[in-house]
C-alpha positions as CSV (number, residue, x, y, z in Angstrom):
1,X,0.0,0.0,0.0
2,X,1.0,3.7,-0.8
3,X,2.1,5.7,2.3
4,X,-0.1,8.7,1.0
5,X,-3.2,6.5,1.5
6,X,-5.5,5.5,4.8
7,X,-4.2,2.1,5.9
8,X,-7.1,-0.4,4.7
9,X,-9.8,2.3,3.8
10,X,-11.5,2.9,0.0
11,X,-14.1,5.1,-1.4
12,X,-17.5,4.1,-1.0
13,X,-18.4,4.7,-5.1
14,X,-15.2,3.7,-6.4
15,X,-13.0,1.4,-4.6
16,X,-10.3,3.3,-4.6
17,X,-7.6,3.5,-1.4
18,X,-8.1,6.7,0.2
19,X,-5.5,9.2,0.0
20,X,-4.8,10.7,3.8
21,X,-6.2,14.0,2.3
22,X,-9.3,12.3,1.2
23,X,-13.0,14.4,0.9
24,X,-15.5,14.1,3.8
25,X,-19.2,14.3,3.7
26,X,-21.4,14.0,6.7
27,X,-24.9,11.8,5.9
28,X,-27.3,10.7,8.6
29,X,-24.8,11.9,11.5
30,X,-22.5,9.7,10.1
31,X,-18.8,11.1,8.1
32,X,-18.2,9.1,5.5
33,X,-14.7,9.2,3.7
34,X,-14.3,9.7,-0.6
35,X,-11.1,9.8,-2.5
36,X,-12.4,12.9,-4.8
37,X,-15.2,15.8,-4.9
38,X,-16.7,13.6,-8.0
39,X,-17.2,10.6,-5.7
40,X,-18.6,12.6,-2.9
41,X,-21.4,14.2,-5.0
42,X,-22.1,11.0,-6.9
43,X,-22.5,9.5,-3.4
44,X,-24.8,12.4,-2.4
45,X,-26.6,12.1,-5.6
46,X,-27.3,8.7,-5.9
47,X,-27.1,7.0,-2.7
48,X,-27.3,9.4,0.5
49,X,-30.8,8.7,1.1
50,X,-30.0,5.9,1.6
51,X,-28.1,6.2,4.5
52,X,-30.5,8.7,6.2
């Protein structure tokens, strides 16, 4: 695993390791973790209800 990445954690859309500067959104008092602004809003899009 890259050292600029979160030990063991990936974005929730696209699989991808996390980089340690990774993009936060809170949903349903919950922060969930993306690797990019694209994922995040594709997340809030598509599946954030969801997790309401």
């Amino acid at each position: 695993m890259r050292s600029n990445t979160i030990e063991g954690m990936r974005c929730k859309v696209c699989g991808r390791f996390l980089p340690k500067e990774c993009v936060t959104a809170t949903v349903g008092g919950k922060t969930l973790k993306f690797c990019c602004e694209a994922c995040k809003d594709k997340f809030l899009k598509e599946e954030a209800s969801r997790w309401k």
